[in-house]
C-alpha positions in Angstrom: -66.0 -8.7 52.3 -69.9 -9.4 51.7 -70.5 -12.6 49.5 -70.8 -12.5 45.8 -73.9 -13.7 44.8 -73.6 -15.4 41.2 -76.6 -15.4 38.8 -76.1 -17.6 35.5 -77.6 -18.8 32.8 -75.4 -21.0 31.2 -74.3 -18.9 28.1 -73.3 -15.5 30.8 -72.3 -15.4 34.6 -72.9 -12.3 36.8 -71.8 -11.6 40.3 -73.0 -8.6 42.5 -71.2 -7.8 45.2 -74.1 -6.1 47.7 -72.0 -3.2 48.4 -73.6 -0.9 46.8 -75.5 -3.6 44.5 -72.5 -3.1 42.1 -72.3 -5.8 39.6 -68.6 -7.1 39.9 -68.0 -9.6 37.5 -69.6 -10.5 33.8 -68.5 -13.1 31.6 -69.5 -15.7 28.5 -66.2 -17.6 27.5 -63.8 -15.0 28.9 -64.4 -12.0 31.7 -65.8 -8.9 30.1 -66.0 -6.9 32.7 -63.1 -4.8 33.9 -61.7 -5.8 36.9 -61.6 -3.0 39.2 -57.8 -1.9 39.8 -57.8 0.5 42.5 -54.4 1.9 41.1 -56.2 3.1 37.9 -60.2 2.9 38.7 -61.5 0.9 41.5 -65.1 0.9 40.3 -66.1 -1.8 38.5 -70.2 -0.7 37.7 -71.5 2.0 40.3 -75.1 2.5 40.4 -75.8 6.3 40.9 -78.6 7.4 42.9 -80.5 9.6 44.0 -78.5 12.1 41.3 -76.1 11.2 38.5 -72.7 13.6 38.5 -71.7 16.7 40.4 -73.8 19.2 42.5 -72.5 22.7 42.2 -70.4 23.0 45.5 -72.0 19.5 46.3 -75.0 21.1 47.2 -78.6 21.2 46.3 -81.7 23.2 47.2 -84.9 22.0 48.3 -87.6 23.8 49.5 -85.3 26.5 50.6 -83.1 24.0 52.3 -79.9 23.3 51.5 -78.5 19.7 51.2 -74.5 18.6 50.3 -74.4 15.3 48.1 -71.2 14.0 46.6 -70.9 12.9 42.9 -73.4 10.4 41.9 -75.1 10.0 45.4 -74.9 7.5 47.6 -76.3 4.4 47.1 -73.1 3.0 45.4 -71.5 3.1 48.8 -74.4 1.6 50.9 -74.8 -2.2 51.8 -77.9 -3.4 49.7 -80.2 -6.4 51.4 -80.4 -9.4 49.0 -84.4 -9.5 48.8 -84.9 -12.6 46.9 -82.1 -15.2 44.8 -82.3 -17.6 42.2 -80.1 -18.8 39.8 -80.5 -16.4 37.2 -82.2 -13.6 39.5 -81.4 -11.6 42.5 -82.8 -8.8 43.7 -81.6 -5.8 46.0 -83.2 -3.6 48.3 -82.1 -0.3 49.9 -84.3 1.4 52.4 -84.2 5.0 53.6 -82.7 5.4 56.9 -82.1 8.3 59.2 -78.4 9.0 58.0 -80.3 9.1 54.4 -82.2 11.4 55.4 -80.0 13.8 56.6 -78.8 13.8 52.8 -82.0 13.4 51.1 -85.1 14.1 53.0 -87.2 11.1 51.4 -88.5 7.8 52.3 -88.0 5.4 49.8 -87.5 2.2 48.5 -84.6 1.5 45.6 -84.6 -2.0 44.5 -82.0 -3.2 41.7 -83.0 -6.4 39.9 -80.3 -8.4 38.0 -81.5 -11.3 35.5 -79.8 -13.3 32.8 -81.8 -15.1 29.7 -79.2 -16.5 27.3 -77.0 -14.1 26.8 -77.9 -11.0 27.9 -78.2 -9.7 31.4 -80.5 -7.3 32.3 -80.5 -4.4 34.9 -83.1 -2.6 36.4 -83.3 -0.1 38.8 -86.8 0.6 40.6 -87.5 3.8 42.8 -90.4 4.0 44.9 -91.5 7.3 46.7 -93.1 6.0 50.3 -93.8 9.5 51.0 -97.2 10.3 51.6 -97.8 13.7 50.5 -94.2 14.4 48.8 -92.9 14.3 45.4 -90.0 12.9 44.9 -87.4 14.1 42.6 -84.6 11.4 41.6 -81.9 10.4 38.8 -81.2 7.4 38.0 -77.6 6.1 36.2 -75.5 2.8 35.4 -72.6 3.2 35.1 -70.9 -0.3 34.1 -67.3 -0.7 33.0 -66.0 -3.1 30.0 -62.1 -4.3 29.3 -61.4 -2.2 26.4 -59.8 -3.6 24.7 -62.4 -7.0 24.7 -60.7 -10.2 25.2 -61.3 -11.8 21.8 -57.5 -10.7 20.2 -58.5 -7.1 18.7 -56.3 -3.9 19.0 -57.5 -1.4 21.3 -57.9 1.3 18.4 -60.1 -1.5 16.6 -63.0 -1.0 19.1 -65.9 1.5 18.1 -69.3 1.8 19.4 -72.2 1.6 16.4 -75.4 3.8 17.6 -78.8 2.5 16.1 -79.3 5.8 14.9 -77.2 8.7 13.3 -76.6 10.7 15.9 -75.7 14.5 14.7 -76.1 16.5 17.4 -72.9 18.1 19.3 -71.9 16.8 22.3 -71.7 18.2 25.7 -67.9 18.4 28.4 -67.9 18.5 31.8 -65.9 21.7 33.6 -62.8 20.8 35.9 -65.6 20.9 39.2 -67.8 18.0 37.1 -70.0 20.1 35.9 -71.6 20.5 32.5 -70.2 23.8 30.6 -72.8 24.9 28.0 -70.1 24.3 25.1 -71.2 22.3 22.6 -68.6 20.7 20.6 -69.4 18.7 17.0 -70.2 15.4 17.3 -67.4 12.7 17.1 -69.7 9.9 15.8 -69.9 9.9 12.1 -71.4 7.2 9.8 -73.4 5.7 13.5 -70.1 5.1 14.4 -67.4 6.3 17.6 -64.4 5.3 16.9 -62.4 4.8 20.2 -59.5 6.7 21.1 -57.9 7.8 24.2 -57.5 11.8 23.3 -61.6 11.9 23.2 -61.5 11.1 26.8 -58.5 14.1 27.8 -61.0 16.2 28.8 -63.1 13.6 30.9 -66.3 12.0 29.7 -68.3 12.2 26.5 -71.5 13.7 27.1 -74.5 12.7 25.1 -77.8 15.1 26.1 -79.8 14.9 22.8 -79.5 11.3 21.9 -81.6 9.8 18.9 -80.2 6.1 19.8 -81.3 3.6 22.6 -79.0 0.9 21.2 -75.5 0.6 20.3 -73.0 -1.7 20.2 -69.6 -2.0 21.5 -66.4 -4.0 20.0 -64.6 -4.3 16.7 -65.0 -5.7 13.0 -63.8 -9.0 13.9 -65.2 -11.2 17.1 -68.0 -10.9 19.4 -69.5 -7.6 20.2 -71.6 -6.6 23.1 -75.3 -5.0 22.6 -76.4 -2.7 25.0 -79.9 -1.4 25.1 -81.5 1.7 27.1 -84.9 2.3 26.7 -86.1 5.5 28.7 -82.7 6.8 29.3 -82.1 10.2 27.8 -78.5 10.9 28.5 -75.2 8.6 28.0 -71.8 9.3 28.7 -68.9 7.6 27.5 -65.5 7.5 29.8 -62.4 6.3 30.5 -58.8 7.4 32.0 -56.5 7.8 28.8 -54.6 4.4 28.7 -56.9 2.4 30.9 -58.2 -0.7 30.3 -61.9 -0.4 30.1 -64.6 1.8 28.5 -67.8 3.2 30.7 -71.1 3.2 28.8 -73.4 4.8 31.0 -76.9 5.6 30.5 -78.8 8.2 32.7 -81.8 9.7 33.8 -80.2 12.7 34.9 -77.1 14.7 34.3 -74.7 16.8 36.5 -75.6 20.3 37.5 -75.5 22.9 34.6 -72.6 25.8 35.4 -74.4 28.3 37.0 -77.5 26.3 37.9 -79.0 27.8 41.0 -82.7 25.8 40.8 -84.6 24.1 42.9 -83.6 20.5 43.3 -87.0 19.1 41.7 -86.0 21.6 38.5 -82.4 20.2 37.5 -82.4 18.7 34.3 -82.7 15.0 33.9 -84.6 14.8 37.2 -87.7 12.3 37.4 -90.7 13.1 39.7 -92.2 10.8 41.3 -95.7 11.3 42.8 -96.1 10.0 46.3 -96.9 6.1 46.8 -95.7 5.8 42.8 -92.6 3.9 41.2 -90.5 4.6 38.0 -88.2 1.4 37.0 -85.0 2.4 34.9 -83.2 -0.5 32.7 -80.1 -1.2 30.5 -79.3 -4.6 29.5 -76.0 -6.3 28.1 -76.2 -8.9 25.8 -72.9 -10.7 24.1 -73.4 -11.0 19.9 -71.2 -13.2 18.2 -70.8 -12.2 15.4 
């Protein structure tokens, strides 16, 4: 197993494991972050590039080509080079390679930065298109996973998530194949609040595609909460296995593939182009509130 490296900054503690850059462990005064149980879940927060979700038949098309990509790319299961540390910053690099290639005909450059100021750690993801003549279509997701119920003595079905914003718009369900079915169902959030239960998540995730919010929070009436922040991500899904311990709040740049999508690759929705020799950086932080 790769070392941890451990970030801090006194008030929270963060270790990334390189595999896959995946931050592994989060904590304050008690862990916050689930634990990773491969007999339930063994993710613990995957990082999803170059596409967030399912490909129909876990293909794409590209310039008349066809490629095969599984569910949220790759780069979750690559080893990451620790570019530079320091005790309350570390930053990742993945590099395009020949087997990359293969999957995704691109040169580039993905760097993940972690940092912590007080309380709140901060992610953020940066894409750079070496190509020289190429565009470079991309998504972008976190995908981090926090013990529901927190550790601070609430019942589970005390946790809610507050959105910054009303947020009236239906919500979108994923097909049994992963992808997104053009239902629209009415919107579980009422009042800026979710309130958490396991029979929203029977059918999978909660699909967010015409969010007002970039802010919400995550806990329950009593004790600490945790703020999380998205600026330029327009899609979040919320998930869990019924009965597991922890809640996924993922923000995206991207989304899986429509049902009947058939599009070139640089036309699915949620995707971010990239001129050549440009970057795009895509951030979430988490921040503990006491309350």
């Amino acid at each position: 197993m790769a070392d941890l490296i451990q970030i801090s900054s006194g008030q929270l503690t963060a270790e990334i494991h390189p595999l896959g850059a995946q931050l592994f462990s989060l904590r304050g005064t008690c862990d916050l972050q689930w634990h990773g149980d491969p007999a339930v879940w063994k993710g613990r927060a995957p990082i999803l590039f170059p596409i967030v979700g399912a490909l129909a038949q876990g293909q794409y098309r590209l310039d008349g080509e066809t490629y095969s990509l599984s569910r949220h790319g790759f780069a979750r299961d690559r080893l990451f080079k620790l570019v530079e540390a320091s005790p309350a910053r570390a930053l990742f690099r993945l590099h395009w390679d020949e087997e990359t290639l293969r999957l995704y005909p691109f040169r580039f450059q993905f760097d993940l930065e972690f940092s912590v100021t007080g309380a709140r750690l901060r992610m953020a993801a940066t894409v750079r298109n070496l190509e020289e003549k190429k565009t470079l279509p991309a998504s972008v997701g976190f995908h981090p996973a926090l013990y529901w119920p927190l550790p601070y003595g609430q019942p589970r079905a005390a946790h809610f998530l507050e959105f910054e914003k009303e947020e009236p718009a239906p919500i979108r369900r994923l097909d049994p194949q992963g992808l997104l079915s053009p239902a629209e169902f009415a919107t579980p959030v009422q009042n800026r609040r979710l309130e958490l239960d396991d029979a929203l998540f029977a059918d999978d995730a909660i699909i967010f595609d015409h969010l007002a919010s970039r802010r919400l929070s995550y806990g329950a009436e009593k004790g600490p909460r945790i703020e999380i922040e998205f600026p330029g991500m327009p899609y979040l899904g919320v998930w869990t296995k019924p009965g597991a311990g922890f809640i996924c709040i993922e923000p995206w740049h991207g989304i899986a593939d429509p049902q009947g999508f058939g599009g070139d690759f640089a036309a699915k929705p949620g995707i971010a182009l990239l001129a050549p020799g440009t970057e795009r950086t895509f951030a979430m932080s988490i921040a503990l509130k006491e309350q």
